[in-house]
N, C-alpha and C positions, 0 to 999 in steps of 0.2 A: 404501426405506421407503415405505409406500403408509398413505393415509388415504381416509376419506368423509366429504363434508362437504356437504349440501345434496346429494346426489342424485349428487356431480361423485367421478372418484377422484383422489386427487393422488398422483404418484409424483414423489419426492424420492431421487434420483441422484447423493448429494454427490461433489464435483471433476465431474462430467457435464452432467447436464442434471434438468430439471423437467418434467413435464408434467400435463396436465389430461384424465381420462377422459367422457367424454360420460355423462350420464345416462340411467338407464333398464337397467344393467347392460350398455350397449355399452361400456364402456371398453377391454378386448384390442383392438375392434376401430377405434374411434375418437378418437385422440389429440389433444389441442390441445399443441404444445409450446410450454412457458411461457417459456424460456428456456436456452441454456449456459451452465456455468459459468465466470466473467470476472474475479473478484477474491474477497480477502478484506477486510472493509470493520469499523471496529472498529462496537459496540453503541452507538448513539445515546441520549444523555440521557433523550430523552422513551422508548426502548423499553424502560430501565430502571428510572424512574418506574414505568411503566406494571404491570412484573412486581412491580416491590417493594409497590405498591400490592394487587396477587393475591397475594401473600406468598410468590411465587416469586424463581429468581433468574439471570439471565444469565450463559450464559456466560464466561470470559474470552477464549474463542477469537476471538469476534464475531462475524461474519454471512458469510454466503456470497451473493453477488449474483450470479443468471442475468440476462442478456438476450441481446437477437436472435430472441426466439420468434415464433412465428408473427404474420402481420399482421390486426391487429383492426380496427374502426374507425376512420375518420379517416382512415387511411395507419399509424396506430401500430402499433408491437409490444408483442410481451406483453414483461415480464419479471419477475422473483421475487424474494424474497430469504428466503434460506432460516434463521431465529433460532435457536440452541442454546440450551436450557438444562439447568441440573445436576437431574437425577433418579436413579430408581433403575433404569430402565428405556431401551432406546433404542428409541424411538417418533414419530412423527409426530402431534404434540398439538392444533393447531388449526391454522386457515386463515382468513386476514381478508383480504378484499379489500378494497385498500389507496386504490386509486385504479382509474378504467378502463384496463383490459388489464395492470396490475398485481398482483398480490398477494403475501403472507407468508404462509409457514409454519413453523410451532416446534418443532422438534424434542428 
């Protein structure tokens, strides 16, 4: 599943990996990888809140968590966590970055 979001592309690899395409249309050629795939982790109160409030609705699968991604600032790594929710469609919906060298995406 691949998205754009601010210039960046995200490709979501579920059971794999995440990554992050360079802007500018280099993405084939310049990858940030955001993390592998490490667990399945359930849907946090507040990420439910948060959808029920947009009138959407989570999952009951819950969340897939990448890390080990490349090193970013500090010494850190990136890692992801990838949110399902129920539609009509299988798409990659948004992208928040969540904290530094971390982000979410919704599928």
């Amino acid at each position: 599943f691949e998205a754009e979001d601010r210039g960046f592309t995200y490709k979501a690899c579920p059971f794999q990996e995440m990554r992050q395409g360079s802007p500018g249309g280099r993405a084939s050629r310049q990858q940030t990888l955001l993390g592998n795939f490490t667990r399945w982790e359930p849907v946090s109160g507040e990420r439910a809140s948060q959808l029920a409030r947009a009138g959407r609705t989570p999952s009951e699968l819950g969340t897939m968590r990448f890390e080990g991604g490349a090193a970013c600032g500090g010494g850190a790594v990136r890692r992801a966590t990838l949110y399902f929710e129920c539609g009509e469609q299988d798409a990659l919906l948004e992208v928040t970055d969540v904290h530094l060298c971390t982000c979410g995406l919704a599928l």
